[in-house]
C-alpha positions as CSV (number, residue, x, y, z in Angstrom):
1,X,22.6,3.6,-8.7
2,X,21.2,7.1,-8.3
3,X,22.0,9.4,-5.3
4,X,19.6,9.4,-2.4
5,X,17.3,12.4,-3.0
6,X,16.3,13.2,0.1
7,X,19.0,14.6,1.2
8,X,21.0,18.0,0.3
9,X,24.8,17.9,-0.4
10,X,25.0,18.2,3.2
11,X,23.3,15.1,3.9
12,X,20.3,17.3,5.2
13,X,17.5,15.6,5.0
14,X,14.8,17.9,2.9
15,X,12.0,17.6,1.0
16,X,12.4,17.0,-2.8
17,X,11.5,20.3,-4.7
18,X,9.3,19.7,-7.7
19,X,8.7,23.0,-8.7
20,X,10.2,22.4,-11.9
21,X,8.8,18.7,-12.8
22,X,5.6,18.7,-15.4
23,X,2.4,17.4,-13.8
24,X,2.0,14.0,-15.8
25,X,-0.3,10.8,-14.9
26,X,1.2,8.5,-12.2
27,X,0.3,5.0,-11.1
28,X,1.4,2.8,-8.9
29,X,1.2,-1.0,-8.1
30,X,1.7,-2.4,-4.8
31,X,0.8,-5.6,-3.3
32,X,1.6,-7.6,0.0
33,X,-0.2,-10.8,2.1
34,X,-1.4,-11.6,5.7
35,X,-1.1,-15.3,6.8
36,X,-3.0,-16.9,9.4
37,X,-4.8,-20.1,10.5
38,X,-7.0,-21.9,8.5
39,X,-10.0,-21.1,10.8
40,X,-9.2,-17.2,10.6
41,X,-9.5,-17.1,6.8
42,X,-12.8,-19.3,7.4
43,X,-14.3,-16.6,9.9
44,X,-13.2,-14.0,7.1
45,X,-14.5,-15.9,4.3
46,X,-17.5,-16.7,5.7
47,X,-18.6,-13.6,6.9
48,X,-19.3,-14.5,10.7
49,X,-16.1,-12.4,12.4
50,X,-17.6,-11.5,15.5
51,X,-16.3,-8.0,14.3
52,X,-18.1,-7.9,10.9
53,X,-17.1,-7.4,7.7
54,X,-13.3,-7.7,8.0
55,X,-12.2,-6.9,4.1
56,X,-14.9,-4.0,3.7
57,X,-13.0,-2.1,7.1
58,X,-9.9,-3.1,5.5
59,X,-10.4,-1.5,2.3
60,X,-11.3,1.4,3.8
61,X,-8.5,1.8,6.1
62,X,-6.0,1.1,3.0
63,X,-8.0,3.8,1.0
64,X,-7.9,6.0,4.1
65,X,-3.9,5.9,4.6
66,X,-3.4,6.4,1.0
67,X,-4.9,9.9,1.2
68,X,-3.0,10.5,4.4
69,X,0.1,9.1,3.4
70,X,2.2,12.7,3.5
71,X,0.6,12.8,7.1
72,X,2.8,10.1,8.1
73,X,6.4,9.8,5.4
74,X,7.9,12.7,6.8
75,X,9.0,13.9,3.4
76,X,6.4,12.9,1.2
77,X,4.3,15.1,-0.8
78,X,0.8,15.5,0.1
79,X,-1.1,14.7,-3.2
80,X,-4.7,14.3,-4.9
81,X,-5.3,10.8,-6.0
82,X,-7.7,10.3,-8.5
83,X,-8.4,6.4,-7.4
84,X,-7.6,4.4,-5.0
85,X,-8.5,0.2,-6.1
86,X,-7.8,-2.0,-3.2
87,X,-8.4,-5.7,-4.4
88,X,-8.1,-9.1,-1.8
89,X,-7.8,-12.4,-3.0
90,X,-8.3,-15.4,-0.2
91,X,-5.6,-18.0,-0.7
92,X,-7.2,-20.8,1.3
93,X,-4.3,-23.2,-0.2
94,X,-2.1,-21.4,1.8
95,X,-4.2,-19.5,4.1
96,X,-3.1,-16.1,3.5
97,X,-5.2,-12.9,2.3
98,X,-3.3,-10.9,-0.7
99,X,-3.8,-7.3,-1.2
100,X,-3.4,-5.7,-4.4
101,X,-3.5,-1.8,-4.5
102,X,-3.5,0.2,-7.4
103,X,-2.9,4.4,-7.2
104,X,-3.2,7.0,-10.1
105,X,-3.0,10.5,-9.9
106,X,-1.9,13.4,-12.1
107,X,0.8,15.2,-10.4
108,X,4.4,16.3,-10.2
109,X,5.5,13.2,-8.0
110,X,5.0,9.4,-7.9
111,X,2.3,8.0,-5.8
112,X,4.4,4.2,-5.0
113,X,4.4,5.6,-1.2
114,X,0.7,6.1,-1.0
115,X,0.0,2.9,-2.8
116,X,2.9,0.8,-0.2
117,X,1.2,2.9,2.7
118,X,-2.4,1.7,1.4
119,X,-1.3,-1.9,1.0
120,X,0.7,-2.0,4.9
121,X,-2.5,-0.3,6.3
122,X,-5.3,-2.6,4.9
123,X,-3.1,-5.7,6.1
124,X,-2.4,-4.0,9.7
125,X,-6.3,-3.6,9.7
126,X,-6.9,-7.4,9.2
127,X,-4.7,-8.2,11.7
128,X,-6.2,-5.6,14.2
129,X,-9.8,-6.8,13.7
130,X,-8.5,-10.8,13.8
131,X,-5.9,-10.9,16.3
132,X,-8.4,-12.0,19.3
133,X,-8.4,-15.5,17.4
134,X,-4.8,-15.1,15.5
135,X,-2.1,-13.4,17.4
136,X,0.2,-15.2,15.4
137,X,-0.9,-13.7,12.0
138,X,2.5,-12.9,9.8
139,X,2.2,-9.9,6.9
140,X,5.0,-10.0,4.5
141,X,5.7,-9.5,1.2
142,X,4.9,-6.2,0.9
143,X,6.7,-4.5,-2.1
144,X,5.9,-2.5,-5.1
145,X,4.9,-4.0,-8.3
146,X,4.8,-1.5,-10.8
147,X,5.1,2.4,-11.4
148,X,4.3,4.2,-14.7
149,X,4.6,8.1,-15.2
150,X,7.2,10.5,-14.5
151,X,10.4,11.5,-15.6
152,X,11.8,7.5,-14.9
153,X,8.8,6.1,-16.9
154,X,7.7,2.9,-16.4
155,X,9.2,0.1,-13.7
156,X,8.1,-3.3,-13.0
157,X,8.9,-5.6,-10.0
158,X,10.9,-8.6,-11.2
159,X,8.6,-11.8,-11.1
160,X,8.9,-14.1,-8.4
């Protein structure tokens, strides 16, 4: 396994210097799900959430932290994304909402954290706008799916 990067030899924490990396096109994968009650995906599905559109808000808060994301990682690069896809699929089988978020940019550094942030976010913003019917909501799951770009090339989540 590689050393921790964040840290100097030390054990400093510090921010990674990529002075010296080439700019090259990044992507990044990330995905994660929000269970609830039956009814709750119903209200969502539907469209008649006393609160509105609950996906539409939700995209925009995942597409929101991904562009804030060095605002709130501590060490993490503040960078310019190029796009920002946040996709939801309603499981009603087993009443969950999946997120799927997909991050490119062209840059010295990965964008994984702004993708992970994106995906937390837009799940955390479902919960926030539902939780005066679903307190019990559960998001999990959460993980990166794939990276491509950069000096480690391309990585891809195991299946489940």
């Amino acid at each position: 396994m590689s050393k921790l990067t964040h840290f100097d030899k030390n054990g400093q924490a510090h921010m990674v210097d990529v002075a010296h990396k080439p700019i090259s096109c990044r992507r990044a994968i990330a995905e994660g799900k929000i269970r609830m009650h039956a009814d709750t995906l119903a209200k969502i599905t539907s469209g008649h959430h006393k609160k509105g559109d609950v996906l539409a808000v939700a995209r925009i808060a995942g597409i929101m932290a991904s562009k804030r994301t060095a605002e709130m990682i501590p060490l993490c690069h503040p960078l310019p994304l190029n796009s920002v896809h946040i996709e939801f699929n309603l499981d009603e089988s087993d009443a969950c909402v999946k997120v799927t978020v997909t991050v490119e940019t062209e840059a010295k550094t990965g964008v994984e954290i702004e993708a992970l942030h994106a995906a937390q976010v837009a799940l955390l913003t479902i919960y926030d706008m539902c939780k005066s019917v679903d307190r019990g909501m559960c998001i999990e799951a959460v993980r990166l799916v794939e990276k491509s770009g950069g000096q480690s090339g391309t990585w891809k989540a195991k299946s489940d």
